[in-house]
Structures are given as structure tokens and as C-alpha cells.
C-alpha positions in Angstrom: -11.6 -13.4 4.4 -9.7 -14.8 7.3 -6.7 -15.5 5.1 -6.9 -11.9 3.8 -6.9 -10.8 7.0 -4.0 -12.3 7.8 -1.8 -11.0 5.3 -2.5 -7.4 6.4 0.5 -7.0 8.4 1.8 -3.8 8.9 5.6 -4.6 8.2 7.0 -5.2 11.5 8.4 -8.4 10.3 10.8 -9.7 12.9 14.5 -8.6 12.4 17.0 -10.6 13.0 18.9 -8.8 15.9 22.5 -6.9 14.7 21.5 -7.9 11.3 19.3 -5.3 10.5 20.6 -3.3 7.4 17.1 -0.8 6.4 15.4 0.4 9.6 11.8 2.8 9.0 9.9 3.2 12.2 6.8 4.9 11.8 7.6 6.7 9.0 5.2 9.2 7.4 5.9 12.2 4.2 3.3 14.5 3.2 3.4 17.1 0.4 1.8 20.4 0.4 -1.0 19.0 -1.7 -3.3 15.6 -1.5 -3.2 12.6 1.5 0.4 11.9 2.5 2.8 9.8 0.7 3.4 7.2 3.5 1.5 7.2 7.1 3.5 5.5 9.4 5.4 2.8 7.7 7.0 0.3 9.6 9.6 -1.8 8.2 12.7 -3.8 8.8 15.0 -5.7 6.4 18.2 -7.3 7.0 21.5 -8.1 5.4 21.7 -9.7 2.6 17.9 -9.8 1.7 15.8 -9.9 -1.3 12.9 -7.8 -0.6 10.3 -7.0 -3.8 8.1 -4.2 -2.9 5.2 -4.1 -4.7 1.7 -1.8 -5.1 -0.6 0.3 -7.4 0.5 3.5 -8.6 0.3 6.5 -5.8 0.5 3.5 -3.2 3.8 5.6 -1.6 7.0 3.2 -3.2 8.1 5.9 -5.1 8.6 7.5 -2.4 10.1 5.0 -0.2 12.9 4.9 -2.7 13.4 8.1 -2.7 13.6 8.5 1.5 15.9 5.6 1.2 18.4 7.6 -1.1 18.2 10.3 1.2 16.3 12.5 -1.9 13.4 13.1 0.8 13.7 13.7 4.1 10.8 12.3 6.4 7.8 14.7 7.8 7.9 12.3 10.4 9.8 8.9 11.9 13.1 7.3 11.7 14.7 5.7 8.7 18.7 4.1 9.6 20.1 2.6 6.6 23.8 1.0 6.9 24.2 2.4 10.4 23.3 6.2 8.7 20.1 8.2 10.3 18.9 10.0 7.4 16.9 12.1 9.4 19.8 13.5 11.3 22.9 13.3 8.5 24.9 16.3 7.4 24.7 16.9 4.1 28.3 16.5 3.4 28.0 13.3 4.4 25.6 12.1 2.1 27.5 11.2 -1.1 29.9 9.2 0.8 26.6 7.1 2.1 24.9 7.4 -1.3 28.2 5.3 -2.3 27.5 2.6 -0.7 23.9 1.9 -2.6 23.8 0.7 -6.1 20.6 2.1 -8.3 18.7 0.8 -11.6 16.1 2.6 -12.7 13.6 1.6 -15.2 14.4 3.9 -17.8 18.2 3.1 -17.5 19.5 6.9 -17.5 23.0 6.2 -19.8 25.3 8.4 -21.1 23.9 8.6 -24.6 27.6 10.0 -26.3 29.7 7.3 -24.4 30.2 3.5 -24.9 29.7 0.7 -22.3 33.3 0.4 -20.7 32.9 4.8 -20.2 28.9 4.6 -18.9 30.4 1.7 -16.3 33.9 3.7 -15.4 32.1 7.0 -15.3 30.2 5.4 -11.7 34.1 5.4 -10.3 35.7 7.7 -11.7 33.0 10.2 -9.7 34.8 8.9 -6.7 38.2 9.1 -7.5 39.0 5.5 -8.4 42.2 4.8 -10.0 42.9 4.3 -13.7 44.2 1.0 -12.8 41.4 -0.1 -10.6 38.8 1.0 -13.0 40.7 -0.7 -16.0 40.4 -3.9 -13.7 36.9 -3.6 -12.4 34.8 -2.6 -15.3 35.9 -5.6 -17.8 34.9 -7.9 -14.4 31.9 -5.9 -14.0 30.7 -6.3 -17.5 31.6 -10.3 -18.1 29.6 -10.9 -14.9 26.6 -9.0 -16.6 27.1 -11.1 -19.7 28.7 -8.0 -21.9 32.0 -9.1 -22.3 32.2 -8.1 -26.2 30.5 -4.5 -25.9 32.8 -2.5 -24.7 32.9 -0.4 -27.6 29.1 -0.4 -28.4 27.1 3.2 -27.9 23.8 2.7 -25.9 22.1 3.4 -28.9 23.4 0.1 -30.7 22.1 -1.9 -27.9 18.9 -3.6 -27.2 16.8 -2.8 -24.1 17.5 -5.7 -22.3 21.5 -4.8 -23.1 21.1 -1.5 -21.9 19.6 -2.7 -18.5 22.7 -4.9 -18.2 24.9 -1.7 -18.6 23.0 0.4 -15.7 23.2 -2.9 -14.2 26.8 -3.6 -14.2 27.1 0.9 -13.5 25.2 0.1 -10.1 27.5 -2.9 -9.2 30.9 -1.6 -10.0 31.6 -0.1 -6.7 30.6 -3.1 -4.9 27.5 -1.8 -3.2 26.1 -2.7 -0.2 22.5 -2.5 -1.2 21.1 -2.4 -4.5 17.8 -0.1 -5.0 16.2 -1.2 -8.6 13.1 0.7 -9.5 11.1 -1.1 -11.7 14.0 -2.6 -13.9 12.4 -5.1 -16.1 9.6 -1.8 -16.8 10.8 -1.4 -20.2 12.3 -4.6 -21.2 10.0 -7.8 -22.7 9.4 -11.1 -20.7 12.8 -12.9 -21.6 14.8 -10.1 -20.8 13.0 -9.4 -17.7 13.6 -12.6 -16.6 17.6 -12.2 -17.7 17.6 -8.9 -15.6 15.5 -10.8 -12.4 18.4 -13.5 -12.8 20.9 -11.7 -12.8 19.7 -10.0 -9.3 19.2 -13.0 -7.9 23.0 -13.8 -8.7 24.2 -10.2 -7.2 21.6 -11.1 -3.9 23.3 -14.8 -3.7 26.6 -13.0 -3.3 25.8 -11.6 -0.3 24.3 -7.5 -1.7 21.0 -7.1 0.1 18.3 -6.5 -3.1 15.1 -3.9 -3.5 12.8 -4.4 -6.2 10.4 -1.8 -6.8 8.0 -3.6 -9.3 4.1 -4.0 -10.9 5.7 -7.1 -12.6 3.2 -9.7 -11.1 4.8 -12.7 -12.8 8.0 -11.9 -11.6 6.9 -11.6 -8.2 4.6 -14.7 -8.0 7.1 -16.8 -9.5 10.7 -16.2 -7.7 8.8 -16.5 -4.3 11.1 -13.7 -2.4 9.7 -11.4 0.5 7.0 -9.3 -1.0 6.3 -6.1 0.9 2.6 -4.9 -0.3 2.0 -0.8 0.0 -1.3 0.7 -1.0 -2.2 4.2 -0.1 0.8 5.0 1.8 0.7 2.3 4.3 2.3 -1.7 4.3 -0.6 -4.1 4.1 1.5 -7.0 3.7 4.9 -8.1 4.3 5.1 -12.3 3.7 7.9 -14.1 3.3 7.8 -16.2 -0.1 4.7 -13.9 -1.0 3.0 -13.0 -3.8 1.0 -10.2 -5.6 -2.3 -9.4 -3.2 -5.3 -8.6 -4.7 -6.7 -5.5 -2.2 -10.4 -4.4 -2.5 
């Protein structure tokens, strides 16, 4: 009980000071209807970290995600990300911050009528990227994903795990600073969950600080990263080399 206790931290994990890339000081969101989302969430997380944030469904890291993409605004607190205030920013200025985060969602959201190399280049072209630069970044892109030879392939000749490694190497391509992935390894089976949670590990060892939004408790016990436990809105646990928490 002690132990248990003891892990019920409330996310004010020490940051490490100028190094702090994700700020959320008592941050709270409530919809017309039901208890709020998240009451008064605390949490800090610094450059280049690898951060898994876990919890039942409804425990609020949907939308955590979502505040952190600047899709929600707060009903009340701070959130900084990158030296942005997301409660304050003009709207204008949100797709040039938005640029700056790589995404992977769970169900991998590709462009069904276009190949691999187009899916990738698609995520610069949107910003204006050269032809040049795009014919030089997306074959990188794709060889460090381990998809060298399917440039050609349409999303529905690839395997799940393939598929992943496309939004994966779509997230990457503009070299973001962060990298949100929510629940990547969801649809995929254990080996290439474990090719995907690699893979993020690489892209974290290279300096890009790494969310994982995940119920994969294997995953979690076994890489031995920062686990940041929600349930019912709130952080009950933020441990450094943690693991899944069983709560009453």
C-alpha cells in the first residue's frame, strides 16, 4: 500500500531547467456533457524524451493529444509547447507550429489512391518543399523506415505493419521536433509492434523528443521509458523506467 502510494504522483516530475520542451500547468477541459476530460494536469517533459502515456479508456489521453496539437483549446491552465502558448496563439500561426510535430495514429490515415513515395511527399509538398528536396528526402525517409523497395506499392498491397512504417516515415519527413504517436502498434500484431516500438526508439536516440499514447502493457513494461499513468482525467503516476499500474 505504501509502495502504491508512492507512485501516485501528480506529474510534477522535475524538469530540467531551459530544457523543457511540453509545459501543462494545471490544466483542465470539460465538455458540455459528463465529468471533465482532464482536472488539473500537471506535467513537464523535456527535450529529447521518451515519455509513454498510458491509461484506461475515458482516462483524459485522448484528449491530451489533442490539446497538444492545438485541436482543443484548454477550459482552464497553461499548455507551452516548443516555446508556443497554445492558449494564447493566433490562429494563423498554428500550422506553422503544427509543422514542427510529427503524428502516427493508430489507424494510419493514408492516401488510399497514391503509392508510398506520394503518401510520404504529400507531408512536404503541403508546405511548399521543393521538388528537389522532396526527391532527396523521401527515398532517405523511407530506407531509414526499412521501405526502400516500396516506393511504387499502393497502401492496399502492404501489410499492417508496412503501412505503419509509411505514416511513420510521413510523420518524420519534415524532421519534427516532437513526434505524437497515438496508439501506433493498435492495429498491428506483436512482431510488428515491436518493429514499430524499435523504430521509435531509433527516431528518440536521434535526438526527436517521443509520445506514446498506448494500452500496449508489454510494450510499456518491457522498454522501461517514463510512463505517465492518467485515469479519470488526472496523472496518478509519472515514474521514470515505469511500468503499467494496476489502480483500484
Amino acid at each position: 500500500m505504501v509502495e502504491k502510494d508512492r507512485k501516485r504522483r501528480r506529474g510534477k516530475r522535475q524538469a530540467i531547467v531551459g530544457n523543457e520542451i511540453i509545459t501543462l500547468e494545471n490544466v483542465s477541459k470539460a465538455y458540455a456533457t459528463g465529468a471533465p476530460a482532464l482536472n488539473g494536469v500537471d506535467l513537464h517533459i523535456n527535450k529529447g524524451e521518451f515519455v509513454f502515456i498510458v491509461g484506461d479508456s475515458g482516462s483524459g489521453k485522448s484528449t491530451m493529444i489533442k490539446l497538444l496539437l492545438r485541436e482543443l483549446t484548454p477550459t482552464s491552465g497553461n499548455i507551452n509547447v516548443m516555446g508556443y502558448d497554445l492558449v494564447k496563439i493566433k490562429h494563423r500561426k498554428i500550422p506553422k507550429f503544427r509543422r514542427n510535430l510529427g503524428i502516427v495514429f493508430q489507424d494510419f490515415r493514408l492516401l488510399k489512391d497514391r503509392n508510398v513515395y506520394e503518401n510520404v511527399a504529400f507531408a512536404q509538398r503541403i508546405i511548399q518543399v521543393s521538388n528537389k528536396e522532396i526527391k532527396r528526402n523521401v527515398p532517405s525517409i523511407l530506407a531509414t523506415v526499412g521501405l526502400a523497395g516500396k516506393y511504387k506499392a499502393k497502401p492496399k498491397q502492404l501489410s499492417g505493419g508496412e503501412q505503419q512504417r509509411v505514416a511513420l516515415a510521413r510523420a518524420l519527413v519534415n524532421r519534427p521536433t516532437i513526434l505524437l504517436a497515438d496508439e501506433p502498434t493498435g492495429n498491428l500484431d506483436p512482431k510488428n509492434s515491436w518493429e514499430i516500438m524499435k523504430l521509435l526508439e531509433q527516431i528518440n536516440e536521434n535526438g526527436t523528443t517521443v509520445l506514446v499514447v498506448t494500452h500496449n502493457r508489454e510494450i510499456v513494461n518491457s522498454m522501461q521509458k517514463r510512463v505517465v499513468t492518467m485515469k479519470r482525467g488526472v496523472i496518478v503516476s509519472d515514474e521514470e523506467k515505469g511500468g503499467y499500474i494496476d489502480e483500484d
